[in-house]
N, C-alpha and C positions, 0 to 999 in steps of 0.2 A: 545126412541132414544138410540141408540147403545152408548155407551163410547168409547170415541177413547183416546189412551193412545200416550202421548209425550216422543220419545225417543232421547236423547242428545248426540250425538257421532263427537267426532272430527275427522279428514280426514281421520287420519290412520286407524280408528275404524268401518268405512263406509265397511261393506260388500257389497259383490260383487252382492247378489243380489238386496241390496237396492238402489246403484249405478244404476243399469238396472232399478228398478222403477220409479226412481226420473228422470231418459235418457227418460223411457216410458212417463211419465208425462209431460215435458221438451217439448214434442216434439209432443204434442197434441194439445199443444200451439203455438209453433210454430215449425211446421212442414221440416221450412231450415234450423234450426242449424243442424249440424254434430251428429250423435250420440257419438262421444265420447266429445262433449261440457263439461260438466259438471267435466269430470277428466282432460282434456288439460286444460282448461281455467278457473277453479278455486280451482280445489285439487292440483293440482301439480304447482301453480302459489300461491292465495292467502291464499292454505289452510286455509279454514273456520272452524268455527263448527258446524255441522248440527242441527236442530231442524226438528224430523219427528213424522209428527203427523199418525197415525197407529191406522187404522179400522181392526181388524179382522185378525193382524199379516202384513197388507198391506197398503203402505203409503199411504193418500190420502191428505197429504198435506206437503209441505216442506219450509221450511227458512234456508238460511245460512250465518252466519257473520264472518267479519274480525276484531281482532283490531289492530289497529297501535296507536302509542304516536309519533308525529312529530310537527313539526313547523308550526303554520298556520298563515295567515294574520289575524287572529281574536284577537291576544292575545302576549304577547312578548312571553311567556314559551311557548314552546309544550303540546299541548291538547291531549286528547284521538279522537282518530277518527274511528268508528264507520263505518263500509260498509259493505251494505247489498248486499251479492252476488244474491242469487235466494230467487225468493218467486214466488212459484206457487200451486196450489190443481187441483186436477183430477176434468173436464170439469161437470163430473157426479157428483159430489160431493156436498152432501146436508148441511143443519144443524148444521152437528155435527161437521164441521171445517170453520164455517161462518166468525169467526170472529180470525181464527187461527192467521195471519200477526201479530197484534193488541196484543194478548197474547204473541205469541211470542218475540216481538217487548220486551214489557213489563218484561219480563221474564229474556230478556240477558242484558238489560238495570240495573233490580236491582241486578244481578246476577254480574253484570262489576263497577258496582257503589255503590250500596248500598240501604237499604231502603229510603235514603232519599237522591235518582238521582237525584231530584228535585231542589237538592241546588248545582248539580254539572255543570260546563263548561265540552261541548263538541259538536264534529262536526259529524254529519251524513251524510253520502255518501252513494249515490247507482244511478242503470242504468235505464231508464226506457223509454217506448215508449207511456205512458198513460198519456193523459192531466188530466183527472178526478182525477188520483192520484198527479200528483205532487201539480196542484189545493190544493189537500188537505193535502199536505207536507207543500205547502207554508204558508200555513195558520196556524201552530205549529212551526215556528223558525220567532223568533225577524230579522234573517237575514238569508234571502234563494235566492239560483243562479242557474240558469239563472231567472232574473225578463222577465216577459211579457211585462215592459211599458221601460225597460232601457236597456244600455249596462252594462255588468259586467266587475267590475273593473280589471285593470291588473291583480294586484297582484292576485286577485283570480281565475281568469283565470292563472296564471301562478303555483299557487298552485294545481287545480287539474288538470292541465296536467302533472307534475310533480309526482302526487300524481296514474295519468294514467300509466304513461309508469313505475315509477323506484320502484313504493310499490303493485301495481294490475302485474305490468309486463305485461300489454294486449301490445300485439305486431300486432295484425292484424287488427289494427283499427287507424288513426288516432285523437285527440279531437280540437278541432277547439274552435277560440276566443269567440265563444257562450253556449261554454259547450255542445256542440253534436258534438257525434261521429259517423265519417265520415265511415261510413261501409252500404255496399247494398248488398239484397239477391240476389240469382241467379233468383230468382223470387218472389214479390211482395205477400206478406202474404194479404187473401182476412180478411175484417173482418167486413163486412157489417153490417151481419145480426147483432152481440152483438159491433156494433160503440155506438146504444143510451143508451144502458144498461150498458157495463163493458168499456170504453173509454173516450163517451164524456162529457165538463166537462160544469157545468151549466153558468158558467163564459166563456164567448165566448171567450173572449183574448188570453186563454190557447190552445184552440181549434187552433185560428187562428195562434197563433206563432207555434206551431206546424207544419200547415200545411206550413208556411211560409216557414220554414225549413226543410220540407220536410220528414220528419219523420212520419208522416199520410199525403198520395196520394190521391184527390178523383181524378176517372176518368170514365166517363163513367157511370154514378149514384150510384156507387161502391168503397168503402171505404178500403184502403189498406194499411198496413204498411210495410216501405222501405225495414227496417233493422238499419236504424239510431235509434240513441238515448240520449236521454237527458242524461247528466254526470249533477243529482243534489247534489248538496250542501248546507247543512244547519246548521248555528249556533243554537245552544242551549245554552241560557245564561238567567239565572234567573230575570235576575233584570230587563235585556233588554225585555225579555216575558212579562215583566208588564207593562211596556211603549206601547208593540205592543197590549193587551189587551183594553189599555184604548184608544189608537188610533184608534182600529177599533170598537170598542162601538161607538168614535164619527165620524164616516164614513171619519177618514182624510187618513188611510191605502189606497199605490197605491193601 
């Protein structure tokens, strides 16, 4: 197996040709964003820092994060908050960046916090249109939003619309009392064929809020995403992880 080398570059730092990679990869995925998405909508808004992972001089995988220190309903001080702008790897993409999100993830986490993030409070934020993943977001914070069985509380519906328009600055999208945001393609992303493999989740509930909201369309025995998406939220808080550990050992977790 090839080595693929991780390269870390903040906004400024982003050449022009790896900008046009990460647009080509972007856009493999989903094919209605605009090709300048990636510099309108989060270099020159939340300026991230890139993680590209690079087979042979050539991304074949990318992640990029935010951080903010702001006030959240979780805690009276302001917390670190954590948002992950993109994650995606090239459609072809084997092996050698399977588990890239994961390391990545892992990497800016001890890299922001330290070797022992584990003992730190903090919030993680990111967009997403995949049940199978937040399923499996939810299932790593003592407290994560939107739940699948409840409504979510004001205040934190009011934190990250807040957290939407005046720290991400997305302006082309509304987020609604449910933490999805209100945005539709000019045409319906198909995504049939990889719904049972890379979408859906083994917990039907996810699946069904989902389609509830409209975010995954079936119609016609054809499986499509809107363009909406989930704005999830997640506490990270140690002590709280261990109550939700031993809660779902004893199957009381909604």
């Amino acid at each position: 197996m090839e080595e693929v080398t991780l390269v870390v570059r903040n906004s400024k730092e982003v050449t022009a040709r790896e900008l046009d990679e990460m647009h080509g990869i972007y856009r493999m995925i989903d094919p209605n964003m605009p090709d300048d998405h990636i510099l309108i909508n989060h270099i020159q808004t939340s300026q991230p820092v890139f993680h590209l992972f690079k087979l042979q001089g050539a991304i074949s995988a990318f992640q990029a994060f935010t951080l903010f220190r702001v006030k959240t309903p979780f805690a009276r001080k302001p917390l670190p908050v954590v948002y992950i702008n993109l994650s995606y790897k090239r459609p072809e993409a084997g092996r050698e960046v399977k588990d890239f999100a994961r390391k990545s993830n892992l990497r800016f986490i001890k890299e922001t916090f330290g070797s022992f993030w584990y003992t730190k409070r903090f919030v993680n934020v990111l967009q997403s249109y995949n049940p199978k993943l937040i399923q499996r977001l939810s299932d790593h914070f003592p407290l994560s939003y939107p739940s699948v069985v409840e409504p979510t509380p004001k205040e934190v519906v009011a934190f990250g619309k807040d957290l939407f328009r005046n720290k991400l600055l997305i302006d082309y999208a509304d987020l609604d009392d449910a933490l999805v945001k209100q945005y539709e393609y000019p045409q319906p992303s198909q995504i049939t064929k990889r719904w049972a493999s890379h979408y859906r989740s083994k917990d039907q509930r996810f699946n069904a809020w989902f389609q509830k909201h409209k975010i995954v369309v079936e119609a016609e025995g054809e499986v499509y995403l809107s363009g909406r998406a989930v704005f999830f939220i997640g506490y990270y808080d140690p002590v709280k992880l261990v109550g939700l550990k031993w809660r779902t050992l004893l199957g009381m977790r909604k």
